[in-house]
C-alpha positions in Angstrom: 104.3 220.0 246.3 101.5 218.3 246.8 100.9 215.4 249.4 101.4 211.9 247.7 98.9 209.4 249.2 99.0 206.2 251.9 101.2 203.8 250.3 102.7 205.8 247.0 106.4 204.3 246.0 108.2 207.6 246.4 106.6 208.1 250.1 108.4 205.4 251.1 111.1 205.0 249.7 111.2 209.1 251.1 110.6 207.7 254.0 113.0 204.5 254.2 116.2 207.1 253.1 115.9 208.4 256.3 117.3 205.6 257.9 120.3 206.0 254.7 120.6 209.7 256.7 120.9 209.1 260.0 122.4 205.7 260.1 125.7 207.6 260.0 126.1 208.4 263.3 125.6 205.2 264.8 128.1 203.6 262.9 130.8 206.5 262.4 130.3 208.5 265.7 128.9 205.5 268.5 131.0 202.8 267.1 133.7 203.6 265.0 136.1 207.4 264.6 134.8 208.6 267.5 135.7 206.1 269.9 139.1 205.6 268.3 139.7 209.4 268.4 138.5 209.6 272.0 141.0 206.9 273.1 143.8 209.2 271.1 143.5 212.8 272.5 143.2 211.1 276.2 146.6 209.1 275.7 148.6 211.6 276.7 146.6 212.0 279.6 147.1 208.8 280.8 143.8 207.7 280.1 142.2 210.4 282.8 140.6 213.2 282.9 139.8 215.5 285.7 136.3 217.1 286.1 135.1 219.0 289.8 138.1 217.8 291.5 137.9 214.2 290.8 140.2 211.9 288.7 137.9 209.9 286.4 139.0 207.2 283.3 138.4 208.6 280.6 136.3 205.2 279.2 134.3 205.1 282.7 133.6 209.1 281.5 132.3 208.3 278.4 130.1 205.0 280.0 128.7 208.2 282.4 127.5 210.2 279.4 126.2 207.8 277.5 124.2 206.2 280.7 122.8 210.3 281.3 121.8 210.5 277.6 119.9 207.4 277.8 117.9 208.3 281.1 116.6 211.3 279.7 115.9 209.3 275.9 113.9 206.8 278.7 111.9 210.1 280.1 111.4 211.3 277.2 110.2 208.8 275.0 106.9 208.4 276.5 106.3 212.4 276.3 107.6 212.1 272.7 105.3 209.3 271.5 102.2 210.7 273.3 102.7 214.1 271.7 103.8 212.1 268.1 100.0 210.5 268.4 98.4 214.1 268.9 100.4 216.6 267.2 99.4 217.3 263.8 103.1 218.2 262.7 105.8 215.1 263.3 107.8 216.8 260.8 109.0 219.6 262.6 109.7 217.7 265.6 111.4 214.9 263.4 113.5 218.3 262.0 114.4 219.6 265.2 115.9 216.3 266.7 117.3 215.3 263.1 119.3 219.1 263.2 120.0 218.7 267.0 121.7 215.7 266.4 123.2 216.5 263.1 124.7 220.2 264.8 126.2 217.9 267.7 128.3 215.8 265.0 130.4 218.7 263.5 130.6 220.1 267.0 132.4 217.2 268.3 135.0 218.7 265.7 136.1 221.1 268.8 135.8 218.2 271.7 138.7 218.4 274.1 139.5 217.1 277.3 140.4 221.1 277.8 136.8 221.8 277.5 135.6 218.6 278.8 132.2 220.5 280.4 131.5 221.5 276.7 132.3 218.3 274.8 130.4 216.1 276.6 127.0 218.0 276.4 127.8 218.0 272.8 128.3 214.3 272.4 125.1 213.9 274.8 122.9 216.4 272.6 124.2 214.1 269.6 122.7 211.0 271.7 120.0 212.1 272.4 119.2 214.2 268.9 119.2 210.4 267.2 117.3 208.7 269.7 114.4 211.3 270.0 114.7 211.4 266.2 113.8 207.8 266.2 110.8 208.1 268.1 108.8 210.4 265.2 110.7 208.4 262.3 108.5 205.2 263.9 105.6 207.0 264.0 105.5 208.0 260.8 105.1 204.4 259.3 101.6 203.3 259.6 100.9 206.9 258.8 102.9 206.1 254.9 102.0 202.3 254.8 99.3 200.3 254.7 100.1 196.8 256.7 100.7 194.4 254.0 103.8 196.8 253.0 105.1 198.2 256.5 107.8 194.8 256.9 109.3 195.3 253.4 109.7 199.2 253.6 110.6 198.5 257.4 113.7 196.4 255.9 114.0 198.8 253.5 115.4 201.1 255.5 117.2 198.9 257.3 119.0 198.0 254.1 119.8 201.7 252.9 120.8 202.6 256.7 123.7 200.0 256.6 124.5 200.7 252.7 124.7 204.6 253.6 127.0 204.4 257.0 128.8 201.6 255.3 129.8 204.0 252.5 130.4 206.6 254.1 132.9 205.1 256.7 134.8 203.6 254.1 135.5 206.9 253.1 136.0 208.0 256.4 139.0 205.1 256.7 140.4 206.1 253.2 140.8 209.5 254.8 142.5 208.5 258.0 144.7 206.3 256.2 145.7 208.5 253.5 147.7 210.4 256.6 151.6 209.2 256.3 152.2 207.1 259.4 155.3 209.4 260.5 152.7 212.2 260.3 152.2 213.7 263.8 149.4 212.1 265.6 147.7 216.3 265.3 147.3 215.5 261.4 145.3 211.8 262.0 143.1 213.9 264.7 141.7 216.1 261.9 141.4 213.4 259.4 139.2 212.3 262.1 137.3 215.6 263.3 136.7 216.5 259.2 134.8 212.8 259.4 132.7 214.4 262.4 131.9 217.3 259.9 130.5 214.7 257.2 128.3 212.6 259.5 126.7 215.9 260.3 126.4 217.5 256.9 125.5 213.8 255.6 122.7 213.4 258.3 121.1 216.5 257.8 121.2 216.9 254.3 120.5 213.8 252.7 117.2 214.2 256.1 115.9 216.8 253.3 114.7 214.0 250.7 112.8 212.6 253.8 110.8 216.2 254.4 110.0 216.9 251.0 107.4 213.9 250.4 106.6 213.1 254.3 103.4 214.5 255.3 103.4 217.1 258.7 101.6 214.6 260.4 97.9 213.3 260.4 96.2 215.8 262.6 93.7 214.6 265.0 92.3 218.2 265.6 93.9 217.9 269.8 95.7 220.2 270.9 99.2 219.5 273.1 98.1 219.9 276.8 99.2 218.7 280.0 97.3 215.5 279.9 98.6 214.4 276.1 102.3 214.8 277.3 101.1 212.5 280.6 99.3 210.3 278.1 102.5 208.2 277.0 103.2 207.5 280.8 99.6 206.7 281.8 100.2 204.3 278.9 103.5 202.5 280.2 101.3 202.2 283.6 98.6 200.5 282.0 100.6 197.8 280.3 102.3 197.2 283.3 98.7 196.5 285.4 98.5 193.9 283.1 101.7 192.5 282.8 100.9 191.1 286.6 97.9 188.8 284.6 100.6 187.7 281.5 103.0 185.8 283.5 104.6 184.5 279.9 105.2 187.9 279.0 106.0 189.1 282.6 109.1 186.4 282.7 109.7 187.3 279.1 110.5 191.6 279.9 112.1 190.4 282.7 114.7 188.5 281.2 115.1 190.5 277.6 115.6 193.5 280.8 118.3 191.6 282.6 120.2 190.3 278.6 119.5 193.3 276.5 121.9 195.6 278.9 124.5 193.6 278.6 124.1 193.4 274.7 123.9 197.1 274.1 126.9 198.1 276.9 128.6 195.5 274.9 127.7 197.5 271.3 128.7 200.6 273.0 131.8 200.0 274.3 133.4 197.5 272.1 135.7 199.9 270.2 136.7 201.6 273.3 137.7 198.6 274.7 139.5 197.8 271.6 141.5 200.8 271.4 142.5 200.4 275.6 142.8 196.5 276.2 144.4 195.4 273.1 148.0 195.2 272.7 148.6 197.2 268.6 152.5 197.5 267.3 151.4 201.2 266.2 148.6 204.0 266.3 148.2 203.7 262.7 147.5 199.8 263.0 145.1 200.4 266.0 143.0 202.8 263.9 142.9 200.5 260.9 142.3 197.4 262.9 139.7 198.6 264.5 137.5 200.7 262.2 137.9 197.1 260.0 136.8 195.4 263.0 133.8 197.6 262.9 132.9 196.7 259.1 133.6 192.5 260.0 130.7 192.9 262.9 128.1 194.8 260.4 128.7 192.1 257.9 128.9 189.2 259.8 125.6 190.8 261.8 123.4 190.4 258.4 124.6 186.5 257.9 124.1 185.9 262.1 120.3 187.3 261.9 119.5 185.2 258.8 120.9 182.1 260.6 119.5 183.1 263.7 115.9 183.3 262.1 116.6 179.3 260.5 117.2 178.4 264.3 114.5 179.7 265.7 112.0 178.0 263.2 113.6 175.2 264.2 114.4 175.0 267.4 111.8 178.0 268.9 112.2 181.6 270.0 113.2 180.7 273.4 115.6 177.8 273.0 117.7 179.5 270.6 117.8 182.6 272.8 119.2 180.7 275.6 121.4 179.4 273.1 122.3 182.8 272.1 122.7 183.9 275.8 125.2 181.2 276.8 127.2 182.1 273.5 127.3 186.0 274.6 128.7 184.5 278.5 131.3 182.7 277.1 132.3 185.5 274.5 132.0 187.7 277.7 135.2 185.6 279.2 136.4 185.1 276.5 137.2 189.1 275.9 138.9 188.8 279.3 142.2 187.2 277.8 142.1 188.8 274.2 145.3 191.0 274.2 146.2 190.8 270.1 145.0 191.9 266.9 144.3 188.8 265.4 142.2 187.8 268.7 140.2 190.9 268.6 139.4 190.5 265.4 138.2 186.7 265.8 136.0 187.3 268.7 134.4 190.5 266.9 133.6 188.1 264.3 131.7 185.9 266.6 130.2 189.5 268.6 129.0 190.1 264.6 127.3 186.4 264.3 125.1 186.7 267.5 124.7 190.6 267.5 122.2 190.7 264.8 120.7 187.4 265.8 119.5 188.1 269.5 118.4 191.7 268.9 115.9 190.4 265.7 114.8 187.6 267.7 114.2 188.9 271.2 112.2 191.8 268.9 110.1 189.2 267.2 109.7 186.9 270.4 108.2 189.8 272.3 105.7 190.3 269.4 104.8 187.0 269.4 104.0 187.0 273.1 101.5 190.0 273.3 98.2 189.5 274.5 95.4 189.9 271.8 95.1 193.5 271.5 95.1 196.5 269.0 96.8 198.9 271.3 100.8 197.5 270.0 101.9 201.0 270.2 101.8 201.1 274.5 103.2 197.4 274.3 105.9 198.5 272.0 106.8 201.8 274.1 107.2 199.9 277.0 109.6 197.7 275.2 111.9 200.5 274.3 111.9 201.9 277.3 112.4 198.7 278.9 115.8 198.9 276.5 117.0 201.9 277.3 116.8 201.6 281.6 118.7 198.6 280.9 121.0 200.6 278.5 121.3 203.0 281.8 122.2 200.3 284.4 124.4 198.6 282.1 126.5 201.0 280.9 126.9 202.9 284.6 128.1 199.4 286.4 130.4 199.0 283.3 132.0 202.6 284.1 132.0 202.0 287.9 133.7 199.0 287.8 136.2 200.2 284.9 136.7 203.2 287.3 137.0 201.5 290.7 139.1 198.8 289.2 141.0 200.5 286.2 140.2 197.3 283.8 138.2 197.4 281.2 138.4 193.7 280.9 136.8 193.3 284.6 133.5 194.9 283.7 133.7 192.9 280.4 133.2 189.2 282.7 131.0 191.5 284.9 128.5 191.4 281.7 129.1 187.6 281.3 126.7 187.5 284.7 124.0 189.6 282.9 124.1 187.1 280.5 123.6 184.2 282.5 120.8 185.7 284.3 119.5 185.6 281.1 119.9 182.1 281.0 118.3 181.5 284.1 115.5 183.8 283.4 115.0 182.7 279.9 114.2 178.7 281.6 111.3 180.4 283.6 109.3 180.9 280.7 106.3 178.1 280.8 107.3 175.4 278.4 104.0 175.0 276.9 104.3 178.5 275.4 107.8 178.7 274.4 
C-alpha cells in the first residue's frame, strides 16, 4: 500500500494499537496467570525446585530469571537504539522481537518444573522479546508524529494497551473460573496454559495492523558497522561526563536509581507473593482473589496518577515524591503482617494509588531536569537503562534474601530500605531547583 505521510490519522492510530497488542503480556503473563500458575504446579513441590544440584525456592528462581533477562534488555538496549537511529528497516526488527516474544507466550503452555532448563529460557525469551520490542516501538514516534501530537498519541496508546490486556484478562478469569471447583487442579492448569496461547496469538496478530501502515524505517543511507552498534554506548558515556557538571540531575538519577528498584521488584513480584504469603480458604479463591487484585491495582493506578499530577502542581515534583517514597516504606511494612484476603486486597489498593503516581512523575521530573539540549534521545537511553540495572539489583537481593531466608515477607521490609534511601536521596536535591 502506499506509505501514509508524518502525522496521517490512521498512522497513528496504527501505531498506538501496538501498545493494544503487546500490552497483553505484561498484564496476563508478568502480573497476573502466570504467576498464579507458577505458584500451582510448584506446590506439590514444596515450593522448590532443584537445578545442577542445588535446592532453590521456586519464587527466588523466578526473581533469578527475571534479574538475567533484564541484564541483557540493559546490554542490549544501547545496541538496539544505536542500530534503531541507523537502520533503514525498524520494522523487521520491531517483527522479530514482537514474534520472539509472542512464540515464548504459547511456549510457556509446556513449562514444567520437569523441564525447568527449557521453561525458563522460554519465559526469559518472552522478557526479553517485549522489552527489545519496546525499544523500536519508541523509536518509531517522532518518525509518525510531528511534536505538537506525539503526548496525545503517546497516551493513546497507553489508553488502548490497558483497554486491550484488560479485556483480554477478563476473559482469561471467565475461563479459569468456569472450571468446577471439585475439578482436579490438572483441568484449572490448562484453563491457564490455553490463556498463554491467547496472549501469544493476541500479541502477534493484532502486531499485524501496526506493520501494515508503519513505515520500514527512515533510512539514513548508513550502513550497520561496528561503530553504529558502539554508538548507543559511546552515548550513555557521554551523558554521564556531564552528569559530573549537573549536580541537580546527578542527585536526581541517583535517587530515581536507588527508588525505581524497589518499585519495579515490587510490580514484579506482587502476585507471587500473593499466591505464597497469604493465607486463601481454597485454590479456587486464591486464583480469583488474586487475578481481581490485579484489575483493583490497574484501576486504581489511572485515579493515583491523575491525583499524583494535582499534587505535584501543587506541592512540586520533588516534595510529592518524597511523599510518595515514605508512602511505598510504610506499605513495604505494612505487607510484612498481611496474611488475609481482605488485607491483600486493601494494601493492593493503596500499591494501585501510588503505582501509577511515582512512575509518571519520576518520568516527568527527570524531563524537567535536563540540561538545554536537543540530543533527549542519549538522556532518555540512559534513563532506561538506569531502570533496568536497578530492575537487576532489585530483583536478585529480593530472590537472595527469599532464598537464604525462605520468607517472602523478609525481602518485602528489605525494599522498605530502598525506599527510604529514596527519601534521603530525594532531600539532597538543591532546594532552589526543586
Amino acid at each position: 500500500m502506499q506509505q501514509l505521510p508524518k502525522g496521517h490519522k490512521k498512522l497513528l492510530n496504527a501505531w498506538a494499537f501496538y501498545d493494544w497488542a503487546n500490552s497483553v503480556y505484561s498484564l496476563v503473563i508478568a502480573s497476573a496467570i502466570f504467576p498464579i500458575f507458577y505458584d500451582l504446579i510448584f506446590k506439590k513441590r514444596n515450593n522448590y525446585v532443584d537445578i545442577l544440584g542445588y535446592h532453590f525456592k521456586s519464587t527466588a528462581t523466578i526473581s533469578f530469571v527475571t534479574a538475567i533477562a533484564f541484564m541483557i534488555v540493559a546490554f542490549m538496549s544501547p545496541i538496539l537504539s544505536g542500530i534503531a537511529d541507523y537502520v533503514g528497516n525498524k520494522k523487521a526488527f520491531l517483527r522479530f522481537f514482537c514474534y520472539m516474544g509472542g512464540l515464548s507466550c504459547i511456549g510457556l503452555y509446556w513449562f514444567s518444573p520437569d523441564n525447568f532448563f527449557l521453561s525458563y529460557t522460554i519465559y526469559l525469551f518472552g522478557l526479553i522479546g517485549f522489552w527489545a520490542s519496546l525499544v523500536f516501538y519508541n523509536s518509531y514516534l517522532p518518525d509518525i508524529a510531528y511534536p505538537e501530537q506525539q503526548d496525545a498519541v503517546s497516551a493513546k496508546g497507553f489508553s488502548m494497551g490497558y483497554l486491550g490486556s484488560t479485556l483480554l484478562l477478563i476473559i482469561n478469569l471467565i475461563m479459569v473460573m468456569s472450571v468446577p471447583k471439585e475439578a482436579p487442579l490438572e483441568q484449572h492448569l490448562n484453563m491457564m496454559r490455553y490463556s498463554f496461547i491467547m496472549v501469544g496469538i493476541w500479541w502477534i496478530g493484532f502486531s499485524h495492523i501496526t506493520y501494515y501502515y508503519l513505515p520500514k524505517g527512515i533510512s539514513t543511507g548508513h550502513k550497520v558497522t561496528k561503530a553504529v552498534i558502539l554508538d548507543g554506548f559511546h552515548e550513555l558515556r557521554k551523558v554521564w561526563n556531564d552528569l559530573k557538571q549537573n549536580i541537580v540531575l546527578k542527585r536526581y538519577l541517583a535517587s530515581y536509581f536507588v527508588f525505581i528498584m524497589a518499585v519495579q521488584t515490587v510490580m514484579l513480584i506482587a502476585t507471587y507473593f500473593g499466591a505464597e504469603e497469604i493465607i486463601w480458604e481454597t485454590e479456587s479463591q486464591k486464583t480469583t482473589g488474586l487475578i481481581i487484585s490485579i484489575l483493583v491495582i490497574q484501576l486504581v493506578a489511572i485515579i493515583g496518577a491523575f491525583f499524583t499530577s494535582r499534587a505535584s502542581a501543587k506541592f512540586g515534583n520533588i516534595n510529592t515524591l518524597i511523599f510518595l517514597n515514605a508512602f511505598w516504606a510504610i506499605l513495604c511494612l505494612v505487607a510484612y503482617f498481611v496474611e488475609t484476603p481482605n488485607g491483600f486486597y486493601i494494601t493492593a489498593g493503596f500499591v494501585g494509588l501510588v503505582m501509577g503516581g511515582i512512575q509518571s512523575l519520576a518520568r516527568s521530573t527527570y524531563s524537567k531536569f535536563l540540561p538545554d539540549t536537543t540530543d533527549t534521545a542519549s538522556y532518555f537511553s540512559f534513563y532506561d537503562v538506569t531502570e533496568k540495572i536497578g530492575i537487576v539489583i532489585g530483583m536478585s537481593i529480593y530472590g537472595i534474601i527469599d532464598q537464604v531466608t525462605g520468607s517472602m515477607r523478609n525481602s518485602i521490609v528489605f525494599l522498605g530500605i530502598f525506599f527510604i534511601t529514596g527519601v534521603i536521596l530525594l532531600l539532597r536535591i538543591p532546594k532552589e531547583k526543586k
